[in-house]
Steps between C-alpha positions, in 0.01 A plus 500: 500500500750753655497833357886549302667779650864711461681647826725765410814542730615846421820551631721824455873486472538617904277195595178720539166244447181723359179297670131623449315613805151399507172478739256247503146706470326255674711391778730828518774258508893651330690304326798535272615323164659537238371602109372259332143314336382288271711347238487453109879405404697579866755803347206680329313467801747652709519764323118573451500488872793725587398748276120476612596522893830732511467714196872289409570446114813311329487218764824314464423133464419279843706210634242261600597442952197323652170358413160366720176430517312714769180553621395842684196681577474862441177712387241217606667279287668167485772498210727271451846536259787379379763778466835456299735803660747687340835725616532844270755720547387856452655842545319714812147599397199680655228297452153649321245221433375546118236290471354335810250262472169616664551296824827592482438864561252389773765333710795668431487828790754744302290485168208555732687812667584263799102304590414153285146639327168222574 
């Protein structure tokens, strides 16, 4: 069964998109994406996430744009998803994870001062 998922889209007013920047620890492979993670009901989620990854409170509600089912491989493992994607507006913000998750922090470089940790 596919693990549920929220994208976040966060778009400012002058079109700007805020993507994560991460490194695969086992394959040194980057990759960008946008916030997002598991979901309990989708607009709580969101906002669990955006706060968790950017530091980003009072997240305007989502308009849901896109959904799939995907399967990718990253850290040794095989996961697949299905991701329900949603458009925010927000005002300009510089983003300061809160709470990463533990493999978070492993694979994302700037919490890491720029190297994914083993």
């Amino acid at each position: 069964m596919p693990r549920l998922a929220v994208k976040l889209l966060l778009l400012d007013p002058n079109g700007h998109l805020l993507l994560v920047h991460a490194m695969d620890p086992q394959t040194q492979t980057e990759c960008w994406y946008p916030v997002g993670g598991g979901v309990e009901p989708l607009q709580e989620a969101a906002a669990r996430e955006a706060y968790e990854e950017t530091g980003l409170t009072d997240l305007p509600p989502g308009i849901p744009v896109w959904r799939r089912d995907h399967t990718y491989v990253y850290y040794g493992r095989t996961l697949e998803v299905h991701e329900e994607w949603l458009l925010h507006v927000v005002d300009r913000f510089d983003p300061a994870p809160a709470q990463l998750t533990e493999d978070e922090a492993r694979t994302i470089p700037a919490s890491t001062g720029g190297r994914p940790q083993p």
